[in-house]
C-alpha positions as CSV (number, residue, x, y, z in Angstrom):
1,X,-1.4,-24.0,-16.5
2,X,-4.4,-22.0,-15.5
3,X,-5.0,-18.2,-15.4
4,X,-7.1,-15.7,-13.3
5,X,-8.1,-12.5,-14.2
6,X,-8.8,-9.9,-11.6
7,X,-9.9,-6.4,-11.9
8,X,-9.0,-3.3,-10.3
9,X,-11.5,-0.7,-10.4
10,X,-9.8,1.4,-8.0
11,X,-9.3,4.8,-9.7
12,X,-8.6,8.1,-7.1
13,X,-7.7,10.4,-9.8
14,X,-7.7,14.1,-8.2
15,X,-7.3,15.7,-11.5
16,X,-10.3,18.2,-11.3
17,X,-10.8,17.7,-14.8
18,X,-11.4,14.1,-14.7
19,X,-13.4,14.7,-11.1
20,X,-15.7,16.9,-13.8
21,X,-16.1,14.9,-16.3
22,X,-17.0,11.9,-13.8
23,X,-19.9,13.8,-12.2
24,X,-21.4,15.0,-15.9
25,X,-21.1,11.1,-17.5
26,X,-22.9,10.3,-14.4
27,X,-25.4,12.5,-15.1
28,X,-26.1,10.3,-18.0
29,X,-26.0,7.0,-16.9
30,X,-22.3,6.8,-18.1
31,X,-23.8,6.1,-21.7
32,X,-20.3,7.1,-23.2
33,X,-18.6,4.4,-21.5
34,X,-18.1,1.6,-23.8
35,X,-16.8,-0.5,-20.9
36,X,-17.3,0.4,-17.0
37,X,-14.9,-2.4,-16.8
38,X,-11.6,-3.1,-18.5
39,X,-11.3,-6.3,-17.7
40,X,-14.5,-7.4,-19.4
41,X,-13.0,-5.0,-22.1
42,X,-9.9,-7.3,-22.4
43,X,-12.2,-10.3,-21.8
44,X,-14.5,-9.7,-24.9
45,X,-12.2,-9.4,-26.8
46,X,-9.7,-12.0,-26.0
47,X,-11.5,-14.8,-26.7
48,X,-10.5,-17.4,-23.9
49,X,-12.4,-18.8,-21.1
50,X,-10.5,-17.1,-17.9
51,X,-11.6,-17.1,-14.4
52,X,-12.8,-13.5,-13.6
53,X,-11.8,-12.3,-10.2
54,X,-13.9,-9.3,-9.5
55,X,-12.4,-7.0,-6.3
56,X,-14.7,-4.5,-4.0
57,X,-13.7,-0.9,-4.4
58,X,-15.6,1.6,-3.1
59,X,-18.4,2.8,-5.1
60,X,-16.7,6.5,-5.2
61,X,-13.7,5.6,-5.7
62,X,-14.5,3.7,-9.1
63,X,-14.1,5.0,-12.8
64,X,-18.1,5.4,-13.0
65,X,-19.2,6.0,-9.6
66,X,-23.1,5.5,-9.0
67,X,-25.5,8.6,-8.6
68,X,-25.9,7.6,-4.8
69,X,-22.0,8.0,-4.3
70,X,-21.1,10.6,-7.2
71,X,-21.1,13.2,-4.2
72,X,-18.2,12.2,-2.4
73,X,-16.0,12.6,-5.8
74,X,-14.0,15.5,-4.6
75,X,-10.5,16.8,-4.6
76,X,-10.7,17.0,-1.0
77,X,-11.8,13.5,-0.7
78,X,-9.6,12.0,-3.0
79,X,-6.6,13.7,-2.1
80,X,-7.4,13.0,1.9
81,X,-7.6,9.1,0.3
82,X,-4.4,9.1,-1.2
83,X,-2.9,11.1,1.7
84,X,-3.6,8.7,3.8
85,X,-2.5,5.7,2.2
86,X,-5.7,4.5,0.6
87,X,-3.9,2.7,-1.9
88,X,-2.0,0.9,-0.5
89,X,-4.4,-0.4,2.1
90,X,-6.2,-1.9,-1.5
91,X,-2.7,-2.7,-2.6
92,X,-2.2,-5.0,0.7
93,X,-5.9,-6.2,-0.1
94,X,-4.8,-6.9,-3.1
95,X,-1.9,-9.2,-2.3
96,X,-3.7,-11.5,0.1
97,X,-6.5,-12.1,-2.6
98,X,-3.9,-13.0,-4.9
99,X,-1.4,-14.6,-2.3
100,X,-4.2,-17.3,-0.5
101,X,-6.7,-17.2,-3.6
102,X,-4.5,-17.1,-7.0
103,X,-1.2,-18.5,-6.8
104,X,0.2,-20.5,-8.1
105,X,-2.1,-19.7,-10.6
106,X,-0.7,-17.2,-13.0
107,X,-2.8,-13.7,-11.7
108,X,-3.5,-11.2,-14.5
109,X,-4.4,-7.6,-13.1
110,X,-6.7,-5.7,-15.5
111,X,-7.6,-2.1,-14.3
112,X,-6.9,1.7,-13.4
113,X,-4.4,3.0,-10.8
114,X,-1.3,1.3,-11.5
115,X,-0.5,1.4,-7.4
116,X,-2.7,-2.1,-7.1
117,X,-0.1,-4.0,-8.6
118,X,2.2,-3.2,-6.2
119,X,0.2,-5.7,-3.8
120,X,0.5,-8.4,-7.1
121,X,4.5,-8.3,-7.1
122,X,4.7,-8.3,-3.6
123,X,2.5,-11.6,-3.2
124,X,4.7,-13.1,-6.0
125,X,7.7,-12.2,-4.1
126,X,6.4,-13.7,-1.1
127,X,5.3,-16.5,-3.2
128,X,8.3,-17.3,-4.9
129,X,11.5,-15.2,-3.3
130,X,12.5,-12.0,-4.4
131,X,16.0,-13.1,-5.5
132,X,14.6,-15.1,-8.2
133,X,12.2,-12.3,-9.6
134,X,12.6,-10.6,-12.2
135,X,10.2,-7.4,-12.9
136,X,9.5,-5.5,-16.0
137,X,7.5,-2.6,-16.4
138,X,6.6,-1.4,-19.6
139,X,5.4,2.9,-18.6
140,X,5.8,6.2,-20.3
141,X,6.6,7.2,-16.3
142,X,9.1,6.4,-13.4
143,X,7.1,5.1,-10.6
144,X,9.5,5.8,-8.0
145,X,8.9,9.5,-7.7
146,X,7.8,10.6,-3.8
147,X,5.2,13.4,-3.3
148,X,7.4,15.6,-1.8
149,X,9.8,15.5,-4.8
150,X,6.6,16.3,-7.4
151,X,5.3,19.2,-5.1
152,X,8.9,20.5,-5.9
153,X,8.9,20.1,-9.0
154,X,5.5,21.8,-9.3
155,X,6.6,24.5,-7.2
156,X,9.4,25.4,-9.5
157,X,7.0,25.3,-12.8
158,X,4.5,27.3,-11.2
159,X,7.6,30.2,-10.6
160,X,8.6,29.6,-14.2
161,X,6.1,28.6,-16.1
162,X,4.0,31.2,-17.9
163,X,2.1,28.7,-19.2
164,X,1.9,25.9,-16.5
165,X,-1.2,24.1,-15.6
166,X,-0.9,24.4,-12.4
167,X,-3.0,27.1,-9.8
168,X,-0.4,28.6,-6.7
169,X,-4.2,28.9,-5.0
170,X,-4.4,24.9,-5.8
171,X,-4.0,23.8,-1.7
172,X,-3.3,20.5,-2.7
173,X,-0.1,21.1,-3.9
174,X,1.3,22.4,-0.6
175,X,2.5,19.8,2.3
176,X,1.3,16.8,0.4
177,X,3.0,13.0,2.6
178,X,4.7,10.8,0.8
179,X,2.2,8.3,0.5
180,X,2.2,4.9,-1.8
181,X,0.6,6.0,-5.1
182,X,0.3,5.3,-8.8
183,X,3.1,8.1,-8.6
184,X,5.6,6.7,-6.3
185,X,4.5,2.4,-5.4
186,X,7.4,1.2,-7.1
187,X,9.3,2.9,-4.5
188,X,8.5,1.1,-1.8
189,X,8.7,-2.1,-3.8
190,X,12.5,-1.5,-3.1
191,X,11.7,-3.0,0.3
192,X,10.6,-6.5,-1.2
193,X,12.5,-6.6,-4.6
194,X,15.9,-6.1,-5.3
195,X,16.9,-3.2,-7.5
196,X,18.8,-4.7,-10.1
197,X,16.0,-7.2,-10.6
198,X,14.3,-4.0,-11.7
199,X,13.7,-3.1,-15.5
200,X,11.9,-0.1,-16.4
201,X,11.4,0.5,-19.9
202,X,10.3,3.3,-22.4
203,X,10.5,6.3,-19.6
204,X,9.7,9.7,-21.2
205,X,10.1,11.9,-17.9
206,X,14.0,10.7,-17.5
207,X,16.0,14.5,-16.5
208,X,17.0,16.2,-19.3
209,X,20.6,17.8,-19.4
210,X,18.8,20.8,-19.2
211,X,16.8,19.8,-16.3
212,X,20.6,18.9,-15.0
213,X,21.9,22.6,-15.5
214,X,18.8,24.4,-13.2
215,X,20.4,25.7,-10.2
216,X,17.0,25.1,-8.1
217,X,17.2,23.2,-5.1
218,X,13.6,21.4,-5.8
219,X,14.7,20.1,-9.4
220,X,18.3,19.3,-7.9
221,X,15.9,17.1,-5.8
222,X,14.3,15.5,-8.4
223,X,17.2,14.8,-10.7
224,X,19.2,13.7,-7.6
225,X,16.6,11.4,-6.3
226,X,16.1,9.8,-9.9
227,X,19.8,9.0,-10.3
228,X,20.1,7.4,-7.2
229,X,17.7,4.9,-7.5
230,X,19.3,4.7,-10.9
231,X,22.2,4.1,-9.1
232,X,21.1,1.7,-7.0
233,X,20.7,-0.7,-10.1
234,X,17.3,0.1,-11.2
235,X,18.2,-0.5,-14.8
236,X,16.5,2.3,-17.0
237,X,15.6,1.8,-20.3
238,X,14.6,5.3,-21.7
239,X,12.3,5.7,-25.0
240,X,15.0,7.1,-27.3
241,X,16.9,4.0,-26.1
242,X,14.2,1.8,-27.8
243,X,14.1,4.2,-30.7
244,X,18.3,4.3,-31.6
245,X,19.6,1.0,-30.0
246,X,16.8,-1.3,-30.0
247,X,19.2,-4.8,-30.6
248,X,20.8,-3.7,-27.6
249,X,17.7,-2.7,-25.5
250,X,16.5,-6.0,-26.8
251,X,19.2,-8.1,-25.7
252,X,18.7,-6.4,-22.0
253,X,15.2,-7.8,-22.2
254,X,16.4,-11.1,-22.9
255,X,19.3,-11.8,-20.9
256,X,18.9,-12.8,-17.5
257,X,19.9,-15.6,-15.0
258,X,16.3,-15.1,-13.1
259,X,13.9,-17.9,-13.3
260,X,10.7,-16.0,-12.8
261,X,9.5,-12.4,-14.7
262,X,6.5,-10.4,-13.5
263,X,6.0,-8.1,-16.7
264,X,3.5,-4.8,-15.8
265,X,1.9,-2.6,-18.6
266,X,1.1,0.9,-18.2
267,X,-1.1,1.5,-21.2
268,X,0.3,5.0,-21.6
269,X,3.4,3.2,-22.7
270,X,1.6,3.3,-26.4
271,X,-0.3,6.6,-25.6
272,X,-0.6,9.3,-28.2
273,X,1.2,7.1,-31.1
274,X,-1.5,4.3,-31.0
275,X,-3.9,4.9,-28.3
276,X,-5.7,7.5,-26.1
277,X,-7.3,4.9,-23.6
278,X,-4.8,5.6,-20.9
279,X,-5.9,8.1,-17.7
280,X,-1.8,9.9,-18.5
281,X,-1.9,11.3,-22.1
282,X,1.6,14.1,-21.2
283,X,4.0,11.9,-23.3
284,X,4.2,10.5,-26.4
285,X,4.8,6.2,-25.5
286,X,6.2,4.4,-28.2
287,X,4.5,2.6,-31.2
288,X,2.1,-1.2,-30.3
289,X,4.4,-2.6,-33.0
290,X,7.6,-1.2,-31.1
291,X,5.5,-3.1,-28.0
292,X,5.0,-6.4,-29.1
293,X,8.3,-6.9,-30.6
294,X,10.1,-5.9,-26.4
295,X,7.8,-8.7,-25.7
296,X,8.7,-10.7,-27.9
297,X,12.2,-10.1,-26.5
298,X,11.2,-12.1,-23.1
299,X,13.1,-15.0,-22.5
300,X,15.0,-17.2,-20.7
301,X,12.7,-16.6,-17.7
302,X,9.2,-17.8,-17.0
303,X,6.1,-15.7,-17.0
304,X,4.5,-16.0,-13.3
305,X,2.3,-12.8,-13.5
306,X,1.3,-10.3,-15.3
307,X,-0.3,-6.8,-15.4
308,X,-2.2,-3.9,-17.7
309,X,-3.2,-0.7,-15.6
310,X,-3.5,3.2,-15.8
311,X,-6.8,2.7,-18.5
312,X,-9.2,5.4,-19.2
313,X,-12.5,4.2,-19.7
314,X,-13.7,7.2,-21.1
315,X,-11.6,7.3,-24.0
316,X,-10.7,3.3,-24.5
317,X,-12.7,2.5,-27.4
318,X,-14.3,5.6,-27.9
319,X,-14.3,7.4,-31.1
320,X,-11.7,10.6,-31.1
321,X,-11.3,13.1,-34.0
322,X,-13.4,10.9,-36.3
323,X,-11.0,7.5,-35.2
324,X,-11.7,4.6,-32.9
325,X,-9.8,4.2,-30.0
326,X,-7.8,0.7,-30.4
327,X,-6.5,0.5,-26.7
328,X,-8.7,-2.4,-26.0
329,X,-7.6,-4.2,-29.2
330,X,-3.6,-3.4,-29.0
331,X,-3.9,-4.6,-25.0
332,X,-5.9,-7.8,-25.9
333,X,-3.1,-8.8,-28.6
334,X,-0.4,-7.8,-25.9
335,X,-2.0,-10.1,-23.4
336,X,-2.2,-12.6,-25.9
337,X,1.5,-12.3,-26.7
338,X,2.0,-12.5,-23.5
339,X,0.2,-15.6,-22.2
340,X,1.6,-17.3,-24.9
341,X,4.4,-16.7,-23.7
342,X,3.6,-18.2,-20.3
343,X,2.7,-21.4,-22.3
344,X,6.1,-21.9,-24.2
């Protein structure tokens, strides 16, 4: 059984705050990046010979742009790139590479914007029928969630929200399409997967009962719009879940009558308790020891592809407050796990 690694630099974070601190590290030659590339952060570490696929991005649109291209890292370009469906033209990219290159080769997707593995599943869908698939996605976030719904929802906190992070002169929270995003790709893999095949575990930003009670018409939105895909048999396996029934939550990760599983990491599934490597740091994720032992929960399915995504390589592996970042380490022994896994 042989694996390939590929990396996905892409990473069109509009965040002015990360936009900033891009164009200052650039400044100095980046010298506070430990790794420029996560996947030769994972492959240092992990010890095994593995093919390394490495994918063209766009200079600019990389984690450490080049001083040549560091100009074109604006909101306005960034958000005019995501607007128009940047990412998943890379995402389609993406699934040929894989699709005539990889399989049936077991792809491993290292990188940033989680929307890039989008093109991964769908090339294993293609590859192996979506009927027989089975995907798990291990993320402190639900995917699903269309622009237009999160403009709402800002919308609503900017109104009343005397402390929101948000600016009503921000234009780029007015009007925005609902493009295919590290926000919303797992959305439009509805079209090529079907929904009960469809496990999302350790969601922080499931609707509160509270958020059920506001009589707002752009949080009705959002709450509606996430049960429905709920509803549609996206099975949703929230954080307290793990925390008060985890036999149970367990037992949902290993029962299943699918031959194939395509498991996806979001590193802020961990963030805040054991790392601060990943670009989302607004939850708390669960523990890497609560991790390992949900992977350790796969079975009764076969591996066929795998994914770790959504790392900052700013702070993985840097030192913070006086401590070492460990989100290289903790992602190397869940891929590990993992591939293991893949060879039982």
């Amino acid at each position: 059984m042989n694996f390939k690694i590929l990396n996905g630099l892409l990473d069109p974070d509009e965040r002015i705050n990360y936009i900033n601190r891009k164009i200052e590290s650039c400044k100095n030659n980046y010298t506070n990046v430990l790794f420029k590339d996560p996947a030769i952060g994972i492959l240092n570490k992990l010890g095994k010979n593995f093919e390394l696929i490495e994918n063209e991005i766009e200079n600019w649109l990389t984690p450490t742009p080049s001083p040549d291209f560091i100009f074109m890292v604006t909101v306005e370009n960034i958000v005019t790139f995501i607007d128009s469906n940047g990412c998943k033209e890379y995402a389609d990219k993406f699934m040929e590479i894989v699709y005539n290159s990889v399989l049936p080769d077991i792809p491993i997707l290292i990188g940033i914007d989680h929307s890039l593995s989008g093109g991964i599943i769908k090339a294993i869908c293609k590859e192996y029928s979506e009927e027989n698939i089975r995907l798990i996605v291990f993320d402190s976030h639900f995917d699903f969630i269309l622009p237009k719904i999160r403009c709402g929802l800002i919308h609503y906190d900017l109104e009343n929200n005397p402390n929101t992070k948000f600016s009503p002169y921000d234009p780029y929270i007015y009007n925005r399409p609902n493009s295919y995003n590290a926000d919303s790709f797992l959305y439009y893999l509805l079209k090529d997967l079907p929904p009960e095949n469809m496990f999302i575990i350790g969601v922080n930003d499931y609707p509160s009962k509270i958020a059920e009670e506001i009589d707002d018409i752009r949080v009705r939105k959002y709450v509606e719009f996430y049960k429905t895909i709920e509803e549609a048999g996206v099975h949703i396996i929230k954080k307290e879940d793990i925390e008060k029934n985890w036999n149970n939550v367990c037992q949902i990760i290993s029962n299943t009558n699918l031959p194939y599983t395509y498991v996806s990491i979001d590193v802020d599934i961990c963030a805040n308790t054991s790392i601060k490597g990943a670009r989302f740091l607004d939850y708390i994720g669960i523990s890497h020891k609560e991790l390992y032992g949900l992977i350790s929960c796969i079975k009764n399915s076969k591996i066929i592809g795998i994914d770790i995504m959504e790392f900052d390589v700013y702070n993985a592996g840097a030192k913070i407050f006086g401590k070492i970042d460990r989100t290289y380490d903790i992602m190397t022994e869940v891929l590990n796990r993992l591939i293991d896994k893949c060879l039982i």
